[in-house]
TINU-532302 format. One record per residue: residue in one letter; residue number from 1; x, y, z of N, C-alpha, C, CB in turn. Coordinates in steps of 0.02 Angstrom, whole numbers, plus 32768, in hexadecimal, padded with zeros to 4 digits. Each point is the difference from the previous one (the first is absolute). Glycine has a CB too. Example, Ala and Ser with C-alpha at 12.3 -4.5 7.8 and 13.67 -1.06 7.14 Angstrom:
! TINU-532302
{"a" 1 {8294 7EE4 8186} {7FD3 803B 8000} {802D 803C 8000} {7FA1 7FC5 803E}}
{"s" 2 {804D 8070 7F9E} {802A 803B 8003} {7FD9 8037 8025} {803B 7FE0 7F94}}
***
This chain:
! TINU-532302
{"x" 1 {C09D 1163 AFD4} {7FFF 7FB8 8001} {8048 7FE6 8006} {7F96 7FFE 7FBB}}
{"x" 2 {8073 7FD0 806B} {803B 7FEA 8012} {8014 7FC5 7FAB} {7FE0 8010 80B1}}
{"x" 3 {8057 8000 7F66} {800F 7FC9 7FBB} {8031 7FBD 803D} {801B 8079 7F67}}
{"x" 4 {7FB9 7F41 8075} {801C 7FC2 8022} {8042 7FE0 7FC3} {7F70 7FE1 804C}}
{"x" 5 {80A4 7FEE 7FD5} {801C 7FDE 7FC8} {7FF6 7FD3 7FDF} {8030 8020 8026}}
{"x" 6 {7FD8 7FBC 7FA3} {7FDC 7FBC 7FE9} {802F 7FCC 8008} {7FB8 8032 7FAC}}
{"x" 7 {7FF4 7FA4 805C} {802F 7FB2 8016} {8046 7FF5 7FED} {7F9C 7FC9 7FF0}}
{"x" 8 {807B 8000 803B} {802B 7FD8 7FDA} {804A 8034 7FD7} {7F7D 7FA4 7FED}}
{"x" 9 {8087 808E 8048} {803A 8022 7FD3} {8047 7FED 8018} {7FB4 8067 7FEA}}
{"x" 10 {8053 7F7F 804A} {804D 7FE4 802A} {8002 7FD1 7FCD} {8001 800A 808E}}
{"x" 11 {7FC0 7FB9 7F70} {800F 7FC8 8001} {801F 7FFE 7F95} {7F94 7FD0 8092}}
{"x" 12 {803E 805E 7F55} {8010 800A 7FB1} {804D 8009 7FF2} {7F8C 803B 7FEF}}
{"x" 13 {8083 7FF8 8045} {8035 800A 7FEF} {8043 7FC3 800F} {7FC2 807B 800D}}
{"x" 14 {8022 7F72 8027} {8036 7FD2 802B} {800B 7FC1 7FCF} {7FD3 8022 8085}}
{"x" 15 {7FEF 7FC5 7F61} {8002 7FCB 7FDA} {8012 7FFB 7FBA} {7FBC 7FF1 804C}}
{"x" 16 {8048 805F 7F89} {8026 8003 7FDB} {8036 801C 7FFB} {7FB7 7FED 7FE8}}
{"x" 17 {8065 8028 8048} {8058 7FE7 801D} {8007 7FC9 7FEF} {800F 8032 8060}}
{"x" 18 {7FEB 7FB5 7FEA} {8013 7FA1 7FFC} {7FFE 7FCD 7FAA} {7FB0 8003 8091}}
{"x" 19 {8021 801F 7F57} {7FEC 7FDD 7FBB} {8044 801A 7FD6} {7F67 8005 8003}}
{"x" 20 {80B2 803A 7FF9} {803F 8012 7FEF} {804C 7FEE 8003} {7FB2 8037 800E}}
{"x" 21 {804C 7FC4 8032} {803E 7FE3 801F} {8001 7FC2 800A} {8010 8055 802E}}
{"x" 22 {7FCD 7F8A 7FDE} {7FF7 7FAA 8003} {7FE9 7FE5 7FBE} {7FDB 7FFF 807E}}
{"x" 23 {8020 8021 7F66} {8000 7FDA 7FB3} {8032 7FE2 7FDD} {7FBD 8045 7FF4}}
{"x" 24 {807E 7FA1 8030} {8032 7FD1 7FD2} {7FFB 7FC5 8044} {8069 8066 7FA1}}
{"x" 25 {7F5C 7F87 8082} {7FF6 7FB3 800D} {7FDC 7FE5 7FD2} {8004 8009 806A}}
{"x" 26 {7FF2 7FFF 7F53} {7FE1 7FB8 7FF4} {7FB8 8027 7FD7} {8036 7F9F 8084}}
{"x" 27 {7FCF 80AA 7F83} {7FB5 8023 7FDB} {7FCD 7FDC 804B} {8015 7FF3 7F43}}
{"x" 28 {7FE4 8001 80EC} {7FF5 8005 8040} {7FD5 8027 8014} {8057 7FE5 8007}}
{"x" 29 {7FBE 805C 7FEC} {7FFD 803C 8028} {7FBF 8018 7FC3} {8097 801E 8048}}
{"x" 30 {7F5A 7FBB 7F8A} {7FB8 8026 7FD5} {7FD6 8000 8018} {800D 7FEC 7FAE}}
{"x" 31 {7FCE 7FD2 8089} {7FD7 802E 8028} {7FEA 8032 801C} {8012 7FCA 7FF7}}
{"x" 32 {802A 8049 802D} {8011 803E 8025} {7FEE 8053 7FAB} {8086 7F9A 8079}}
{"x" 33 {7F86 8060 7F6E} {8000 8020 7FCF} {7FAB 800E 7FED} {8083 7FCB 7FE2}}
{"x" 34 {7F6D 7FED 8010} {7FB1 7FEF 7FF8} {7FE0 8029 8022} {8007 7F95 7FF4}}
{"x" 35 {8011 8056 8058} {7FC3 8012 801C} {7FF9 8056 800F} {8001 7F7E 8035}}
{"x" 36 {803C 8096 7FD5} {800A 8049 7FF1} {7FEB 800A 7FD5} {8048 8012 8027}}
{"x" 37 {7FBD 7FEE 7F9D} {7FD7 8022 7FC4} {7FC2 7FFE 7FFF} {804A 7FEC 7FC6}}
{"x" 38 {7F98 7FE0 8067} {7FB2 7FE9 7FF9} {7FD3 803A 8038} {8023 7F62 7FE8}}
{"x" 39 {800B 8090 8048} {7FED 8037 8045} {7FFD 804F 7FEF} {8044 7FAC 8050}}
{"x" 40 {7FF5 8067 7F81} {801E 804A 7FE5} {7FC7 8010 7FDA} {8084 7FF1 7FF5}}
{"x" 41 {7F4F 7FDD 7FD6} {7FC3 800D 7FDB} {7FD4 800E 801C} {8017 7FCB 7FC3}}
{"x" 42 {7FCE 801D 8080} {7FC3 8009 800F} {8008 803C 8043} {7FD5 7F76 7FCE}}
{"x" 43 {8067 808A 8040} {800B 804F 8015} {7FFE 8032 7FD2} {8040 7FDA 804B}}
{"x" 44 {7FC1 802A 7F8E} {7FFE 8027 7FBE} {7FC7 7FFC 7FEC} {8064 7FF1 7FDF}}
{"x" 45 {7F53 7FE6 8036} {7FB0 7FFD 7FE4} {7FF3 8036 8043} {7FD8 7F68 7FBD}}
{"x" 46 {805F 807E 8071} {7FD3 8031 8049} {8008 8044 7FF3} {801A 7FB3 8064}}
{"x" 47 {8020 8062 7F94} {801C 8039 7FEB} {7FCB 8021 7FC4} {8080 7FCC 8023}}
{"x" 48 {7F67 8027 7FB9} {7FD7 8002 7FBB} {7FD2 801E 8020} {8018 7F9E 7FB6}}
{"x" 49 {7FA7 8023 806A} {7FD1 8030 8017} {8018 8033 8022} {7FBB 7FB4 8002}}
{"x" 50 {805A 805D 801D} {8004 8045 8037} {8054 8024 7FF9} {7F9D 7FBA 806B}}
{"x" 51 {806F 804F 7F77} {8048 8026 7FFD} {800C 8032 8031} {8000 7FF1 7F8E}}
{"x" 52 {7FDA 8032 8080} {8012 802D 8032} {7FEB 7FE6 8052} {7FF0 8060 7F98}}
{"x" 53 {8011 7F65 806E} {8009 7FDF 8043} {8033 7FDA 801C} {7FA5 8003 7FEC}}
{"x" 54 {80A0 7FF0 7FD8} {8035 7FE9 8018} {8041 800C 7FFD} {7FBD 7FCB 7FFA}}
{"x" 55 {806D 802F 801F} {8039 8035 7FF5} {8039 7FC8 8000} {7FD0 807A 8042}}
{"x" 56 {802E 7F4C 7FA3} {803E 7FD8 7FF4} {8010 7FE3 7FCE} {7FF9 7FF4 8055}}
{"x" 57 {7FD4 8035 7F67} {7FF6 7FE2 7FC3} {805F 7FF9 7FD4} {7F5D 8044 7FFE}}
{"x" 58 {80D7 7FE9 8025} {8037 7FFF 7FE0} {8016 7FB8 7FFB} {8019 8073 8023}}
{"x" 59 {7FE8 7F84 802A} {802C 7FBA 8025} {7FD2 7FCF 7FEC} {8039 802E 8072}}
{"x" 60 {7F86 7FBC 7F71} {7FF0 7FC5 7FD0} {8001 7FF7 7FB9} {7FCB 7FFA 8050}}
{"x" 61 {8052 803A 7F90} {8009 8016 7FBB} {8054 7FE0 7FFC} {7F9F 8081 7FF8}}
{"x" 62 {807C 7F76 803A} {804B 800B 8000} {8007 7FBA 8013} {801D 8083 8021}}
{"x" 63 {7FAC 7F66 8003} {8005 7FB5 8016} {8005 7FE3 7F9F} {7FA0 7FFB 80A0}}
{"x" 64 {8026 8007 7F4F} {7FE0 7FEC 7FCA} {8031 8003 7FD6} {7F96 801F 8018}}
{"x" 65 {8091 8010 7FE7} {8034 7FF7 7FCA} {8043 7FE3 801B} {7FCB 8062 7FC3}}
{"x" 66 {8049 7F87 8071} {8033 7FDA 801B} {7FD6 7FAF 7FF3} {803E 806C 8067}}
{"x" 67 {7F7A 7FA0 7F99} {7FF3 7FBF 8009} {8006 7FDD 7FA3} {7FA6 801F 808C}}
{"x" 68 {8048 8004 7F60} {8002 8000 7FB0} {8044 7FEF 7FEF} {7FA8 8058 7FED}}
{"x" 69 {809D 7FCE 8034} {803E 7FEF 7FEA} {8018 7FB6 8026} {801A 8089 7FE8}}
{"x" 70 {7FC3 7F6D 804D} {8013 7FB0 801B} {7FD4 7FDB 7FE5} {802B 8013 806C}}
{"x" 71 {7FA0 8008 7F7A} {7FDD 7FC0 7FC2} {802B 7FED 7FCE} {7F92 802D 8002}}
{"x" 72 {8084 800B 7FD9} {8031 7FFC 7FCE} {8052 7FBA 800F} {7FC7 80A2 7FEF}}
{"x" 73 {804C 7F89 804A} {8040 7FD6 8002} {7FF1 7FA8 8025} {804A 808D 8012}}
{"x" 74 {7F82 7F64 800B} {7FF7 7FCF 8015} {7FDF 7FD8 7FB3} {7FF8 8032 8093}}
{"x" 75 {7FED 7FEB 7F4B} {7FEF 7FCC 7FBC} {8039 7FFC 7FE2} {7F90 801E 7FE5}}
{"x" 76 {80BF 8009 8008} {801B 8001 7FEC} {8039 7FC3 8018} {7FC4 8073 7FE4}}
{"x" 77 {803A 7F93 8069} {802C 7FC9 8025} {7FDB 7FAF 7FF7} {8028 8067 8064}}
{"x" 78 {7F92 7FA0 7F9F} {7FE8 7FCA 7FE3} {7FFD 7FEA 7FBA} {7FD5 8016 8056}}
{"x" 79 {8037 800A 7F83} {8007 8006 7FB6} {8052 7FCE 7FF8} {7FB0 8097 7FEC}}
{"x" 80 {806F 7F91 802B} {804C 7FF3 8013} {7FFA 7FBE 8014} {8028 8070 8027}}
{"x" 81 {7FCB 7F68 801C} {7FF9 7FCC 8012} {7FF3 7FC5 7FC8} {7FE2 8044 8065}}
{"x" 82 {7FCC 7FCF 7F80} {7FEE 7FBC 7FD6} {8014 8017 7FBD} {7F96 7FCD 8044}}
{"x" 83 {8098 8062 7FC6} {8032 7FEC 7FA5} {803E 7FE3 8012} {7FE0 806E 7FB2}}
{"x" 84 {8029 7F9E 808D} {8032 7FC9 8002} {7FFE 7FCA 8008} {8023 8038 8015}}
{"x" 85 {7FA4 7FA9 801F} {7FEB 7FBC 8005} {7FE7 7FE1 7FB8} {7FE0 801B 807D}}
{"x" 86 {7FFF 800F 7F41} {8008 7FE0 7FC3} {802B 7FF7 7FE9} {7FC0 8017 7FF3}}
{"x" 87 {807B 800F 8016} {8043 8005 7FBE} {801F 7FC7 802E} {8020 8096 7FC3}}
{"x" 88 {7FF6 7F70 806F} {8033 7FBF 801C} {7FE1 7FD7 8034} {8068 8043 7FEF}}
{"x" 89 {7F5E 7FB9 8011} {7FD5 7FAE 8028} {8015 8017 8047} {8016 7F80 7FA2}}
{"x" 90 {7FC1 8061 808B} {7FF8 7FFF 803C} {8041 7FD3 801E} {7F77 8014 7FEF}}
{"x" 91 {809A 7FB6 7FF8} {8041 7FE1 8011} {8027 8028 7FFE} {7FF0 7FA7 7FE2}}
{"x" 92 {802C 8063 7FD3} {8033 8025 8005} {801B 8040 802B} {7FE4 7FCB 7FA5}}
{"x" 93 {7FD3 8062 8069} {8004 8047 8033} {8009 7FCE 803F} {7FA1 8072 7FC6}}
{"x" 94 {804E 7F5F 806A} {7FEF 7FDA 8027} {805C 7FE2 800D} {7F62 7FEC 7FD2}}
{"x" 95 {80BA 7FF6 7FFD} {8040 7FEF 800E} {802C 803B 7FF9} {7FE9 7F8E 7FDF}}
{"x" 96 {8014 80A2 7FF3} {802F 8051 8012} {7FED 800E 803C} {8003 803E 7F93}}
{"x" 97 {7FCE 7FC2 808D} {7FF1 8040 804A} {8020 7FC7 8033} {7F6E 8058 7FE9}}
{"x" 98 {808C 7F5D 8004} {8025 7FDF 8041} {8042 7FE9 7FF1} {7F99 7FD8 802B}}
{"x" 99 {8084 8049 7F97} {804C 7FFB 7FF6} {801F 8042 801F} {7FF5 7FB6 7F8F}}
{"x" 100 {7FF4 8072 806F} {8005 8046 802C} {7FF2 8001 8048} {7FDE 8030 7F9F}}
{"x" 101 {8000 7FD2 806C} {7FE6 7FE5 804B} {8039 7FF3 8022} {7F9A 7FC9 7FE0}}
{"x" 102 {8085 7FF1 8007} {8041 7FD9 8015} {8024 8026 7FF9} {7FF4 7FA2 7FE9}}
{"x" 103 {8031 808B 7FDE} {801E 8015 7FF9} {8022 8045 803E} {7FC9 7FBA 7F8C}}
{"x" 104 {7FF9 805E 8070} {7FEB 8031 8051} {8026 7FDF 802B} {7F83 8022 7FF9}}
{"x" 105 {804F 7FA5 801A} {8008 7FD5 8044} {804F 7FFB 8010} {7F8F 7FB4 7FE7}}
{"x" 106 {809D 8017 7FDD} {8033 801E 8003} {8031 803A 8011} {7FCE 7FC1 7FD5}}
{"x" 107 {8018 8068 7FF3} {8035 803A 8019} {7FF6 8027 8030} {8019 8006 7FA4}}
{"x" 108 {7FA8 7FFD 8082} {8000 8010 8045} {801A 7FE4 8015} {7FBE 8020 800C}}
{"x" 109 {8047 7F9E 8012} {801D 7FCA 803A} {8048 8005 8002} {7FA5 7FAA 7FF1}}
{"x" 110 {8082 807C 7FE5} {8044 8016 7FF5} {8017 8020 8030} {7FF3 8004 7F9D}}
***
């Protein structure tokens, strides 16, 4: 019997990359994370019934746990975010990022 591969194994993996590395926009990238972990599970029900019909069970095990560590750091960057928007108000973050900004603008145009 030939062994196939199971679904969705580029895309598991690909999307918990991206969920990794793009996780300091903004916790953004937790979808990407989501949905990998969600996809990595039910490759893992396919895998269940029939084990000896697929041969890519490594590369969604490996997704699943990249996707698990960009779950982690994207709650953490969001965690990060609204403790700061509590401790110093939305103004205050709002007038630092456009006192900087300028500040940039400036010392480029030099």
């Amino acid at each position: 019997m030939e062994k196939t591969t199971l679904p969705n194994g580029k895309l598991i993996y690909t999307l918990a990359l991206l969920s990794c590395t793009l996780f300091c926009f903004g916790g953004i990238t937790i979808v990407f994370a989501l949905i990998s972990y969600i996809l990595a599970r039910k490759s893992e029900k396919i895998y269940e019934q029939n084990p000896n019909a697929y041969s890519n069970i490594s590369k969604i095990k490996k997704g699943k746990t990249i996707a698990i560590i960009g779950l982690i750091l994207n709650i953490i960057i969001v965690g990060i975010a609204i403790w700061t928007l509590v401790t110093i108000g939305w103004d205050a973050w709002s007038d630092e990022f456009v006192r900087r900004w300028n500040e940039g603008l400036q010392n480029n145009s030099r």
